[in-house]
C-alpha positions as CSV (number, residue, x, y, z in Angstrom):
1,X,-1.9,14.0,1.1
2,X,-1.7,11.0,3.6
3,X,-4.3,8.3,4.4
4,X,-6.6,9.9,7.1
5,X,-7.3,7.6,10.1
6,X,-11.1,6.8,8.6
7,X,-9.3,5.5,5.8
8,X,-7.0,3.1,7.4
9,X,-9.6,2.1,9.9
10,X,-11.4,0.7,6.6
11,X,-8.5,-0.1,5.2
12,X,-7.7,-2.8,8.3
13,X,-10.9,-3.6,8.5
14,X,-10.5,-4.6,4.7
15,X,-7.6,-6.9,5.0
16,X,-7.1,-7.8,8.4
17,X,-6.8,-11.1,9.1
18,X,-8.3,-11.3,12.7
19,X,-9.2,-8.2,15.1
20,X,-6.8,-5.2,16.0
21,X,-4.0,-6.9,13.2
22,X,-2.5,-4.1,11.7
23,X,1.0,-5.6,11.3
24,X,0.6,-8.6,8.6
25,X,1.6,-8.1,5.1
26,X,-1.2,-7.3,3.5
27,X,-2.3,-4.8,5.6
28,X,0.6,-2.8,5.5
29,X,1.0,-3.5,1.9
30,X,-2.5,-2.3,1.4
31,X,-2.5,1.1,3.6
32,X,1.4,2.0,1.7
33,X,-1.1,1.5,-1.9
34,X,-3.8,4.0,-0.5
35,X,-0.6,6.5,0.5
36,X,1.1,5.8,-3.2
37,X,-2.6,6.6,-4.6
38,X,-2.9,9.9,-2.4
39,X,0.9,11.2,-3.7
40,X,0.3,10.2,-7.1
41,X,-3.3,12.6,-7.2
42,X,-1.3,15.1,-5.5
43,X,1.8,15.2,-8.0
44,X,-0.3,15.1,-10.9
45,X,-1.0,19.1,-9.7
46,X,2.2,20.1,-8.4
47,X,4.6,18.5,-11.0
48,X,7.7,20.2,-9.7
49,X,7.3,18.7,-6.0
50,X,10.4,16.2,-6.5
51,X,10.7,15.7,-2.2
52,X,7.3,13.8,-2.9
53,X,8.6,12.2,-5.9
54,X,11.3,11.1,-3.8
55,X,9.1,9.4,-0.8
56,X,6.7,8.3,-3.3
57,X,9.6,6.2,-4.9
58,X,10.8,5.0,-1.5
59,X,7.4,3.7,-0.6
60,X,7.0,1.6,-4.0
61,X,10.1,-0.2,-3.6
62,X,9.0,-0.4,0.5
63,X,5.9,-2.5,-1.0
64,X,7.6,-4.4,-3.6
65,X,10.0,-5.3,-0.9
66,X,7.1,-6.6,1.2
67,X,5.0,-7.9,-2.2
68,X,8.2,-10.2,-2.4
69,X,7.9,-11.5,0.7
70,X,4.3,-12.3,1.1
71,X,5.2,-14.0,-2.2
72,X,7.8,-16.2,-0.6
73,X,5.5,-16.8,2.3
74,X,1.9,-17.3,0.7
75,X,1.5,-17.0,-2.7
76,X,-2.3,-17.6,-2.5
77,X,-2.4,-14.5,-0.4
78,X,0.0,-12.7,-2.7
79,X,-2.5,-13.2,-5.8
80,X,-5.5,-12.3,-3.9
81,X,-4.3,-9.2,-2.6
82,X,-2.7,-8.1,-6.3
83,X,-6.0,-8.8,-7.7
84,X,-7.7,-6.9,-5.2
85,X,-6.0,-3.8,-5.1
86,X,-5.4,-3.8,-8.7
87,X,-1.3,-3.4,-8.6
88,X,0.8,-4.6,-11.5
89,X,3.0,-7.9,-11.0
């Protein structure tokens, strides 16, 4: 149900902007999208798990919370990393 540590490693790689950043924006943006992904799969077979539907909710508005302010910061960056990890505006 979570990202497993081979995942995030390739995740960072991914979107990192520079060696060993796991902080920035858009890597925690992107890692929270591979979690929302995982939860999603997972409620699709257990429909009446509503404690994930809860964290699942919290995490989106986590990421449009941080969406918003890589916005604010960089937009470039903001419509590179929509496009890439296919997320609605």
């Amino acid at each position: 149900m979570t990202v497993t540590k081979a995942q995030k490693e390739e995740i960072i790689k991914k979107f990192a902007q520079k060696k060993g950043d796991t902080g920035s924006p858009e890597v925690q943006i992107a890692i929270l999208t591979a979690e929302i992904e995982n939860l999603k799969n997972h409620l699709e077979t257990h429909k009446k798990d509503n404690h994930s539907r809860r964290w699942i909710l919290q995490m989106v508005a986590k990421r449009r919370k941080m969406l918003t302010y890589l916005k604010s910061k960089s937009a470039a960056k903001y419509e590179e990393l929509i496009a890439s990890l296919w997320i609605r505006k």
